[in-house]
N, C-alpha and C positions, 0 to 999 in steps of 0.2 A: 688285427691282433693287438693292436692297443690297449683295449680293455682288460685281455687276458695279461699283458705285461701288466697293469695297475693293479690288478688283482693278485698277481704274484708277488706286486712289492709291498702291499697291504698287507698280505700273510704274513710274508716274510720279515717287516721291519716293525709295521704296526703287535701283529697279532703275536708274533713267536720271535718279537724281537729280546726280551727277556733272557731267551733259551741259547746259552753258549753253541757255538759252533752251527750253526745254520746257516743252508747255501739252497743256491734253488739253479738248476739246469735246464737249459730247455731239451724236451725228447718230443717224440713223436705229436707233435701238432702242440704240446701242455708244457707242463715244468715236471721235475722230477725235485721233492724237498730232500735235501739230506741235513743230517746232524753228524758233522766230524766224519765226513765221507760216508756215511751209510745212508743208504734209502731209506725215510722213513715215511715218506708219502706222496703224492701228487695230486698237482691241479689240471685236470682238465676240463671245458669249459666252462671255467670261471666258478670251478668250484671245488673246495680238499677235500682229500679223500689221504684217510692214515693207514699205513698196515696195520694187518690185523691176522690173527690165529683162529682156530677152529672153534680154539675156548669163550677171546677174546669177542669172536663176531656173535655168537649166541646172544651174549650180555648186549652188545650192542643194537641190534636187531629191537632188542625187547625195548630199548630206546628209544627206536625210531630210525635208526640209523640204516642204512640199506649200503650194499655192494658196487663198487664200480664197475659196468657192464658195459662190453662192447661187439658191436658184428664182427664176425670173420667168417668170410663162405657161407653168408646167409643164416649161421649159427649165434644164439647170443654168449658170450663168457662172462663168467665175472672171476675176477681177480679178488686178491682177500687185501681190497685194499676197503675201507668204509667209508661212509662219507662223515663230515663232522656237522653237528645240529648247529645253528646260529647262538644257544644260548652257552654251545661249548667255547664258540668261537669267542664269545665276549665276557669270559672266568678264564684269566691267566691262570689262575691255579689247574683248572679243570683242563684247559690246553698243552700247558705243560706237560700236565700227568699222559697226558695221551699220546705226547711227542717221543716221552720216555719210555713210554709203554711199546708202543711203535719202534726206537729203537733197539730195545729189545729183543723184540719178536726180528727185525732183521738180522740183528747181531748174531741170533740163534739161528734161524736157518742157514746160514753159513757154511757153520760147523759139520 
């Protein structure tokens, strides 16, 4: 799991150091990112994935960007969480926007 820990301090200090309030948790085998206690996204094997909406994953998709998919009972799921491209990862503007965007869509389902 070392690699995964260097990859989560890379996100987190490197990539989305910028971004007030960032915290990253370990959960099920990955990290869980938050911004000011809200979930905004996750690293599972060594790679982000941000929330995303019904609206937001359309636009993404057309991107390039695909869904974080996992087995359970043999079945695949995907979660609306996205993946982030490498040329998002390396535009703090374009990161940012997406962290915010992300905590949005969490901050609303909430409610």
């Amino acid at each position: 799991m070392p690699k995964e820990d260097s990859y989560k301090d890379y996100i987190l200090y490197d990539i989305l150091g910028g971004v007030p309030g960032m915290t990253a948790r370990s959960m099920f085998g990955g990290w869980g990112i938050y911004k000011e206690g809200v979930i905004v996204g996750i690293i599972v094997d060594g790679e982000l994935y941000l929330k995303s909406d019904h609206v937001q994953k359309k636009r993404l998709e057309e991107e390039g960007c695909y869904p974080f998919v996992y087995v359970a009972r043999g079945k695949q799921v995907s979660m609306a969480y996205m993946s982030v491209p490498e040329e998002v990862l390396e535009n703090p503007d374009r990161i940012e926007e997406r962290v915010y965007e992300s905590y949005e869509i969490s901050r609303n389902a909430k409610k």
